[in-house]
C-alpha atoms as a printed R data frame, in Angstrom:
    type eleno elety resid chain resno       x       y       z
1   ATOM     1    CA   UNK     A     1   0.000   0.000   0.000
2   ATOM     2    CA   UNK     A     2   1.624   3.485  -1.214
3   ATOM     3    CA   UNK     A     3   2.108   5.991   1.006
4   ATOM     4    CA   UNK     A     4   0.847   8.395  -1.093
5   ATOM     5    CA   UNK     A     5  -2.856   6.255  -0.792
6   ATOM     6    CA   UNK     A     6  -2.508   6.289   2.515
7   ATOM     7    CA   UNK     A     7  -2.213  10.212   2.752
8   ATOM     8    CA   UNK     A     8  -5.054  10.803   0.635
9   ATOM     9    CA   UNK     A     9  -7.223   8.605   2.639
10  ATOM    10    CA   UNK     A    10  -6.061  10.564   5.509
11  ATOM    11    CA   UNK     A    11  -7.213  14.243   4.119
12  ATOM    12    CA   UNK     A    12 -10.302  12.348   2.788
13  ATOM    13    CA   UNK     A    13 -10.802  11.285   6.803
14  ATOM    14    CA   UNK     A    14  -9.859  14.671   8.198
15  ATOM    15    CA   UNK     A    15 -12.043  17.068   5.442
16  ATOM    16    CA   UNK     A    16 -14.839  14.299   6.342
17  ATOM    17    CA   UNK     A    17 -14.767  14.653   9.986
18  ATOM    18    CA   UNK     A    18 -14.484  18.267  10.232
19  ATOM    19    CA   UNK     A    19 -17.905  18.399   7.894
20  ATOM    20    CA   UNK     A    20 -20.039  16.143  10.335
21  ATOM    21    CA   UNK     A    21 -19.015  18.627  13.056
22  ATOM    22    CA   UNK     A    22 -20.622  21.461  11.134
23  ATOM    23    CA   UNK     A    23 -22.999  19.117   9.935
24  ATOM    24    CA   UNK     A    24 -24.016  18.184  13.613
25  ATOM    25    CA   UNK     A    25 -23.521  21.283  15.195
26  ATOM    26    CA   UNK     A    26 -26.280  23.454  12.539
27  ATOM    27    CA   UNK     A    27 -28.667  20.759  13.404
28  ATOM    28    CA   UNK     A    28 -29.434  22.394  16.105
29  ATOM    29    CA   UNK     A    29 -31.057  25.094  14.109
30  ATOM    30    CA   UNK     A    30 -34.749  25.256  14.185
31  ATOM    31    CA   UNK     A    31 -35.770  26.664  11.093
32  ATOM    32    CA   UNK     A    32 -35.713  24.850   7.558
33  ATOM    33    CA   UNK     A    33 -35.844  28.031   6.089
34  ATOM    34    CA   UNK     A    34 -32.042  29.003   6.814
35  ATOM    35    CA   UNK     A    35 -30.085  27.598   4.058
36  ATOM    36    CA   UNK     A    36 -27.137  27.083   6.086
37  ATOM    37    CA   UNK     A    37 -28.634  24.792   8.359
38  ATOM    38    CA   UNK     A    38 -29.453  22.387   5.468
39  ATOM    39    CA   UNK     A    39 -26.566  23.182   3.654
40  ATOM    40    CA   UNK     A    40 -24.335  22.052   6.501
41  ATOM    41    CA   UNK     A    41 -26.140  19.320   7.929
42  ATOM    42    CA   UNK     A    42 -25.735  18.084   4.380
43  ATOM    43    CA   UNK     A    43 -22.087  18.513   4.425
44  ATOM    44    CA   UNK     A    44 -21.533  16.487   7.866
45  ATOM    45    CA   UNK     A    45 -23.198  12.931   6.513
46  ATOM    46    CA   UNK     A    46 -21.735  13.759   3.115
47  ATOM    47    CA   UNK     A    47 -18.450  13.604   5.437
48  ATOM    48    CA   UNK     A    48 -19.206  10.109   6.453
49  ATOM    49    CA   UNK     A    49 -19.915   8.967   2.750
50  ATOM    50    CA   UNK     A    50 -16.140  10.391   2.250
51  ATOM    51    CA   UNK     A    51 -14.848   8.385   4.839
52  ATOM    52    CA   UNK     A    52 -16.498   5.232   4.499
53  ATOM    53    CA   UNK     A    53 -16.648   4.998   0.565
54  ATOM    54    CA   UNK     A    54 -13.769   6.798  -1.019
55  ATOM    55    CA   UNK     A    55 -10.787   6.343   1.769
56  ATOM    56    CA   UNK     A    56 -11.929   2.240   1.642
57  ATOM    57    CA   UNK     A    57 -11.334   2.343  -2.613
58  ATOM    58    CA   UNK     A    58  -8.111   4.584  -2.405
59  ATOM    59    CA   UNK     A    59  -6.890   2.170   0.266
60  ATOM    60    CA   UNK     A    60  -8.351  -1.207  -1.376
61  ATOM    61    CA   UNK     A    61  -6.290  -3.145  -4.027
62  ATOM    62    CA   UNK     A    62  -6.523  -1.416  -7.976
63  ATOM    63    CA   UNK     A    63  -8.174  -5.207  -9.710
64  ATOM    64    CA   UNK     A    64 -10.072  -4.326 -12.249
65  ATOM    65    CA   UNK     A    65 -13.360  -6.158 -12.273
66  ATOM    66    CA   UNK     A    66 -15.258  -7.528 -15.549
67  ATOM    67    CA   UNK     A    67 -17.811  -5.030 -16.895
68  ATOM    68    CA   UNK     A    68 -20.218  -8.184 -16.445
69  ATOM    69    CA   UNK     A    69 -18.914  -8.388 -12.701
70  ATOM    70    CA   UNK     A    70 -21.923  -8.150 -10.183
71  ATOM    71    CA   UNK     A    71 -19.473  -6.611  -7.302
72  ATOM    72    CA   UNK     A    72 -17.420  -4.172  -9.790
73  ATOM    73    CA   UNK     A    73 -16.325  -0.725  -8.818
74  ATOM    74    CA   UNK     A    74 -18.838   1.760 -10.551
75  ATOM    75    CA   UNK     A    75 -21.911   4.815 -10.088
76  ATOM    76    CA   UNK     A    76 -25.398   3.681  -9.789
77  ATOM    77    CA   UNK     A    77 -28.725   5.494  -9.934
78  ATOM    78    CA   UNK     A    78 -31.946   4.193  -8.392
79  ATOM    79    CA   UNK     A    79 -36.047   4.596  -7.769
80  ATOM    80    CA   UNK     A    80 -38.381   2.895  -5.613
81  ATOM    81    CA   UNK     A    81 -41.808   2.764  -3.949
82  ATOM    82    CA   UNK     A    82 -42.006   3.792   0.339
83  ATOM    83    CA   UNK     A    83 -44.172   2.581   2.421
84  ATOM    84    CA   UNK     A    84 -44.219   4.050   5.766
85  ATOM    85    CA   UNK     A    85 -45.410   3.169   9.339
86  ATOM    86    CA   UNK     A    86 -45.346   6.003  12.111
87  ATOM    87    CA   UNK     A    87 -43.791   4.903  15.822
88  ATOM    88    CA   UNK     A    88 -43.956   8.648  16.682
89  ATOM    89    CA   UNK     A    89 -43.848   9.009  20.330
90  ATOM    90    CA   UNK     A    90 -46.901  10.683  22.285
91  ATOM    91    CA   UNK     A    91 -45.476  13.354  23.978
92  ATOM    92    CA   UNK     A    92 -44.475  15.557  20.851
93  ATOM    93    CA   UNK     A    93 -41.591  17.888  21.416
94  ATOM    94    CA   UNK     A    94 -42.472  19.545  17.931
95  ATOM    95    CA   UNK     A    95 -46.149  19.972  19.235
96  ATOM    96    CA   UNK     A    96 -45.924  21.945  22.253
97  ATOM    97    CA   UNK     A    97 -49.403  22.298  22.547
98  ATOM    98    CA   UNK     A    98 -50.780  18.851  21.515
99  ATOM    99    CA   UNK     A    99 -50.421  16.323  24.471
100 ATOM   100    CA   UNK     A   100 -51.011  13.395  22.506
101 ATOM   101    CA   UNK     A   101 -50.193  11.799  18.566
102 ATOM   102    CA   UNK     A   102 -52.493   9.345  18.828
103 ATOM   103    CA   UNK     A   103 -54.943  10.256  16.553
104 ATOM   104    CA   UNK     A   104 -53.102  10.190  13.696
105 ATOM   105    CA   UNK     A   105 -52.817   7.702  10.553
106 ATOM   106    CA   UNK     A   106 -50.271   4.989  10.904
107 ATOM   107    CA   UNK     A   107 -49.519   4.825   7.142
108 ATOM   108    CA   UNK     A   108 -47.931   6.775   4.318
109 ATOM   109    CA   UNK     A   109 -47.022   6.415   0.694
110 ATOM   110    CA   UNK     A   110 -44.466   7.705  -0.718
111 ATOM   111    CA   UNK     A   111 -40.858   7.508  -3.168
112 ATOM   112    CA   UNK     A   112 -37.193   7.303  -2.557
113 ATOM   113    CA   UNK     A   113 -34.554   8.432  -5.173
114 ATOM   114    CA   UNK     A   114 -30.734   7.517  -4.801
115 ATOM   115    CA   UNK     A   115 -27.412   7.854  -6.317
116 ATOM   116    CA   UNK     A   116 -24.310   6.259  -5.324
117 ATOM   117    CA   UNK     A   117 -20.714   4.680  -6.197
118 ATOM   118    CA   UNK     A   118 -19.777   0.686  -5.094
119 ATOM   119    CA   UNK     A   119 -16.078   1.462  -3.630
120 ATOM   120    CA   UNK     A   120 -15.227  -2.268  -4.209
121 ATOM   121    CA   UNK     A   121 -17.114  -5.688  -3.877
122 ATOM   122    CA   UNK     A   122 -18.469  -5.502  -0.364
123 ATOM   123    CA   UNK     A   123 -18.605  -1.530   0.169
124 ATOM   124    CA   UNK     A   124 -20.920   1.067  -1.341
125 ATOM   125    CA   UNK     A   125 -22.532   4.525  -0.869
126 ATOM   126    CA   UNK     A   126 -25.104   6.546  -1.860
127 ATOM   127    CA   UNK     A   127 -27.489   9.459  -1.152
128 ATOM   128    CA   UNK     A   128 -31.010   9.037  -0.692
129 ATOM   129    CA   UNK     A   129 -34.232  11.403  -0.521
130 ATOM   130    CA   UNK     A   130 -37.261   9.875   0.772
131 ATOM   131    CA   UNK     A   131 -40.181  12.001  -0.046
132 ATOM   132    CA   UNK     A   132 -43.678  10.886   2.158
133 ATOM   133    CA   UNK     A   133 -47.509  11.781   1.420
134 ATOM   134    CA   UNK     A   134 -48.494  12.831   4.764
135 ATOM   135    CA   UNK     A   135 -49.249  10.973   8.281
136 ATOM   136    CA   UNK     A   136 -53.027  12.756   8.649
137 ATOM   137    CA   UNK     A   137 -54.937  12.762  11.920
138 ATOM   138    CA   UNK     A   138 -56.180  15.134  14.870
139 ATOM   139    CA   UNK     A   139 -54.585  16.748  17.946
140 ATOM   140    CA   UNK     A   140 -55.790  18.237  20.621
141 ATOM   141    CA   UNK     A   141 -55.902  21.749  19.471
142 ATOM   142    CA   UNK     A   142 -54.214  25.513  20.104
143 ATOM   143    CA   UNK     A   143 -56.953  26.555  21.717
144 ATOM   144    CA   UNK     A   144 -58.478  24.554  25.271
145 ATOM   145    CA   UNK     A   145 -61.247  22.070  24.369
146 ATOM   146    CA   UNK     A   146 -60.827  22.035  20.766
147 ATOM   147    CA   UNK     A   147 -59.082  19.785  18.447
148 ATOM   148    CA   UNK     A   148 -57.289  20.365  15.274
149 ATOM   149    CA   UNK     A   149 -57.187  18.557  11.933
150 ATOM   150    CA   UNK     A   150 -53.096  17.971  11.324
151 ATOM   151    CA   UNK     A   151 -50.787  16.785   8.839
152 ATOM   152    CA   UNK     A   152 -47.346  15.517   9.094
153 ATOM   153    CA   UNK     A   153 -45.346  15.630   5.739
154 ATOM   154    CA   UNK     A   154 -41.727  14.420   6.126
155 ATOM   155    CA   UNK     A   155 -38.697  14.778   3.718
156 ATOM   156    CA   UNK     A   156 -35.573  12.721   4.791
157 ATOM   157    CA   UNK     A   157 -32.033  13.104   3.195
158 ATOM   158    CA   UNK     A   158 -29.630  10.689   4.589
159 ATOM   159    CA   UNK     A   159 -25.533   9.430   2.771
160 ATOM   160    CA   UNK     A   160 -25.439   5.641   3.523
161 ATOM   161    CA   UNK     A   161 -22.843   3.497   4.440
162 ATOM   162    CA   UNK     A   162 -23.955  -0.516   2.744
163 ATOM   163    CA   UNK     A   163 -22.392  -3.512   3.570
164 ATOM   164    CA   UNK     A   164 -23.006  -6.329   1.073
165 ATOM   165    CA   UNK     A   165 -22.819  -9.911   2.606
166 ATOM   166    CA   UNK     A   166 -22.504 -11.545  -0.331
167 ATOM   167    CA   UNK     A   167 -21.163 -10.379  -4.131
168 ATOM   168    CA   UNK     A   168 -23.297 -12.969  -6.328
169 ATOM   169    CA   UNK     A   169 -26.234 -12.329  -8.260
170 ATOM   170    CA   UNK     A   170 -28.263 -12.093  -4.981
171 ATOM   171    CA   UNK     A   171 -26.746  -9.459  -2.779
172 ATOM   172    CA   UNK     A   172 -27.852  -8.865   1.083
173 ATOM   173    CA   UNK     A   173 -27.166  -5.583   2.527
174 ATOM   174    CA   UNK     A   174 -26.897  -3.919   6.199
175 ATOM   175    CA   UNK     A   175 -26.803   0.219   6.032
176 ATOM   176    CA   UNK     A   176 -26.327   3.514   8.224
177 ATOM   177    CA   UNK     A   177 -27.417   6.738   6.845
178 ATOM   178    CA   UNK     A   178 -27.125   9.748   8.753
179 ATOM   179    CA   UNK     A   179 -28.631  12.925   7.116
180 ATOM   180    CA   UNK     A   180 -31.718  15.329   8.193
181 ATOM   181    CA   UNK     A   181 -35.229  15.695   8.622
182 ATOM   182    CA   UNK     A   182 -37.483  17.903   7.387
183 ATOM   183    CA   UNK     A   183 -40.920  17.853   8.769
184 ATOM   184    CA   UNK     A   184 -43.639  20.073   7.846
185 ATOM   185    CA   UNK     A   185 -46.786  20.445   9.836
186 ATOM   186    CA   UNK     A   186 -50.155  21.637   9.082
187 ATOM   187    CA   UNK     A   187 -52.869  22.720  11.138
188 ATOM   188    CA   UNK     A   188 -56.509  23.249  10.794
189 ATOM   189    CA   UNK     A   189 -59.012  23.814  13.535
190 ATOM   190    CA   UNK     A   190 -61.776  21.199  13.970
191 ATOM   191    CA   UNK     A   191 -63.996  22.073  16.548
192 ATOM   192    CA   UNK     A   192 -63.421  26.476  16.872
193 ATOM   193    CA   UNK     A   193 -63.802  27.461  20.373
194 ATOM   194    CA   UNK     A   194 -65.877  30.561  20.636
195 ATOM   195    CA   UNK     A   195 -64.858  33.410  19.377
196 ATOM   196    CA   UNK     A   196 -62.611  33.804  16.505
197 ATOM   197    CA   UNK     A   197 -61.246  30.780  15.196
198 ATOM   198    CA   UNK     A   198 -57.602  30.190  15.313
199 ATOM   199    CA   UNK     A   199 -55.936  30.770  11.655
200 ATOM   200    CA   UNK     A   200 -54.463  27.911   9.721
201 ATOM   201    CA   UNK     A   201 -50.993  26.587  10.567
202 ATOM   202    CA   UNK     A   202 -47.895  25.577   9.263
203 ATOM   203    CA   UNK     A   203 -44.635  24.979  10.726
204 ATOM   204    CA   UNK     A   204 -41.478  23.463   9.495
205 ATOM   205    CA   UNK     A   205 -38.631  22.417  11.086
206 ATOM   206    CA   UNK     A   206 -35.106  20.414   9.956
207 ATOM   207    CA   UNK     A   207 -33.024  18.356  11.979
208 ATOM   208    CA   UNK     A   208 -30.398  16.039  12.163
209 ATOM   209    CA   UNK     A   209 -32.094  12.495  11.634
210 ATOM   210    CA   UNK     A   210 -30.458   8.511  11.509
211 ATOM   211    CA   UNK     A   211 -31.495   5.816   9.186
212 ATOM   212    CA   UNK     A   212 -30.547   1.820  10.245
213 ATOM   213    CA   UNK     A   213 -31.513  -0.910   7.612
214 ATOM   214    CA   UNK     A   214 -31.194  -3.578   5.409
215 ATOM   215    CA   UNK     A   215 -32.512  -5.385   2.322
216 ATOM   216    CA   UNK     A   216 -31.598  -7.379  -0.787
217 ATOM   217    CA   UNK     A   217 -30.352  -6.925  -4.677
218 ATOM   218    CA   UNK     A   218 -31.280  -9.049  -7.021
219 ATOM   219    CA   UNK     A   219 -29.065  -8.500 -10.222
220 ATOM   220    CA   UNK     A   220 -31.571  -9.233 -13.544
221 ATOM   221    CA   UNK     A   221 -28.417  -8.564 -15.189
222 ATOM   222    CA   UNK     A   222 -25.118  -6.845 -14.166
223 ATOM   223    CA   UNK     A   223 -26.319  -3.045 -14.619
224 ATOM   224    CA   UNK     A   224 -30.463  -3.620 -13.877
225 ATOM   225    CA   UNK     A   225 -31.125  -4.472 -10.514
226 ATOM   226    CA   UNK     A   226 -34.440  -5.184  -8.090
227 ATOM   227    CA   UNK     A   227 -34.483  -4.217  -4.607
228 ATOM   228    CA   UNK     A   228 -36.455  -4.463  -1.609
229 ATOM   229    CA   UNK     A   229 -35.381  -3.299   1.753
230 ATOM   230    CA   UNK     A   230 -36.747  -2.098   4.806
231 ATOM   231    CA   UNK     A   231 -35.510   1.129   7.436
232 ATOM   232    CA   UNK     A   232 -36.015   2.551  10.680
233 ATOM   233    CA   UNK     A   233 -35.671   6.340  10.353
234 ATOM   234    CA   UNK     A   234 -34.811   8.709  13.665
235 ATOM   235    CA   UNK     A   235 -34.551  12.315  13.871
236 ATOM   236    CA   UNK     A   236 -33.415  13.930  16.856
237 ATOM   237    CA   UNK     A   237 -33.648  17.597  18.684
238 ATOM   238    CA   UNK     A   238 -37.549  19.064  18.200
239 ATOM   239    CA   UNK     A   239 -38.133  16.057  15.931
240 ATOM   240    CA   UNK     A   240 -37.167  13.280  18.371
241 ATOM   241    CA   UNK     A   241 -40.105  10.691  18.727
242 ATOM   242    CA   UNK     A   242 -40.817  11.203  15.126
243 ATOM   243    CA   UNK     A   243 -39.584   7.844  14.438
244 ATOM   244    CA   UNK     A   244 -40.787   5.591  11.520
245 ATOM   245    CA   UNK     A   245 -40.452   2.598   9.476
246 ATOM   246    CA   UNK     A   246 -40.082   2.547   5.519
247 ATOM   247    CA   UNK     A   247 -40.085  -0.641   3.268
248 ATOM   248    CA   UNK     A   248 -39.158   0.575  -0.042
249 ATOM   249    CA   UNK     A   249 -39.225  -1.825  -3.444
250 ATOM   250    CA   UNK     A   250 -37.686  -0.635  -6.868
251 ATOM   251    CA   UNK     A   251 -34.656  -0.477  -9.889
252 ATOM   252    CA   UNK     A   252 -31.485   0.514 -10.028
253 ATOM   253    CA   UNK     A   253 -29.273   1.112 -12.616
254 ATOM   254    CA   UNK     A   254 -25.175   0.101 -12.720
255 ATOM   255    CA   UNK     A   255 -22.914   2.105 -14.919
């Protein structure tokens, strides 16, 4: 191993590392609408994507694979199909004034898009956007005795890390992806107490959010691929208890 691969794994590392602190740190932030805050929270789990993906392939043997190789080095670019299931906690922190979640749906619909590079034959990375159709229900509304019709519309970006168990034509997987959460709520008075009724609502807030899963490829042929695989997404700060599960199913293509 040259030590010239060795040092550029090690600026890869460092560059990588000092971006999740930023990354970590502007998660804090409450407010989607400053740029920064996304922009940096962006930067800190693209870090991670440096340090897991492209330090492994500088410091990883140069064998070229066949282009019909199922495990070769190479880009990809995928779609698929989300189903979601809420676990969101009852005691919102993002909902100061509702005192309980249970009214709403347990289901969503929704899509995932990703792009990513396979760093060698049992490493690969990519970054994902999850897009859901909204968790609907009500909460116990703004004002005292009323309730209000809500809506829960996340967007998750997470850079994940995939381990693939085996290299054949049928390829299990384990994953990490941390990235951010953006949740925007919507709020609509049911039941107006008298008076004036309260004006609509919407609120949005990003944070710095987890996802932990698995699934499995299933090469058709060595660049079309099926997939199926299922996550467990978790944002933290305002957003903690937020939690849910996604089962996507879809193609990807291998370059």
């Amino acid at each position: 191993m040259s030590s010239r691969r060795i040092a550029a794994a090690a600026r890869i590392a460092l560059a990588a590392l000092v971006g999740f602190g930023l990354g970590a740190r502007s998660a804090r932030a409450d407010s989607v609408d400053d740029s920064t805050t996304v922009a940096l929270t962006t930067l800190g789990p693209g870090g991670l994507l440096a340090i897991g993906c492209i330090a492994f392939a500088a410091l990883t043997d140069n064998e070229e694979k066949a282009e019909d190789a199922f495990d070769r080095k190479g880009f990809a670019l995928g779609a698929s199909g989300s189903y979601a299931r809420q676990d969101f906690d009852n005691s919102p922190n993002f909902v100061p004034f509702a005192t309980s979640l249970s009214g709403v749906d347990d289901d969503a619909l929704g899509f995932s898009v990703r792009g990513g590079y396979r760093c060698n034959s049992y490493l690969s990375a990519d970054y994902q956007f999850e897009w859901l159709d909204a968790f609907e229900g009500t909460v116990p509304g703004r004002a005292a005795g009323t309730l209000d019709d809500a809506r829960f519309e996340p967007l998750v970006f997470t850079s994940n890390l995939k381990l693939h168990i085996l290299t054949g034509r049928i390829q299990p997987f384990v994953l990490i992806g941390p990235g951010f959460m953006r949740m925007e709520s919507k709020y609509h008075q049911r039941s107006p107490a008298l008076g004036t009724p309260l004006p609509n609502q919407t609120d949005r807030v990003a944070k710095f959010a987890a996802r932990f899963g698995g699934g499995v490829e299933f090469y058709a042929t060595p660049s079309l691929v099926l997939g199926v695989d299922a996550s467990y997404v978790m944002p933290t700060g305002k957003l903690d208890g937020f939690d849910y599960i996604s089962v996507g199913w879809g193609l990807q293509y291998r370059f």
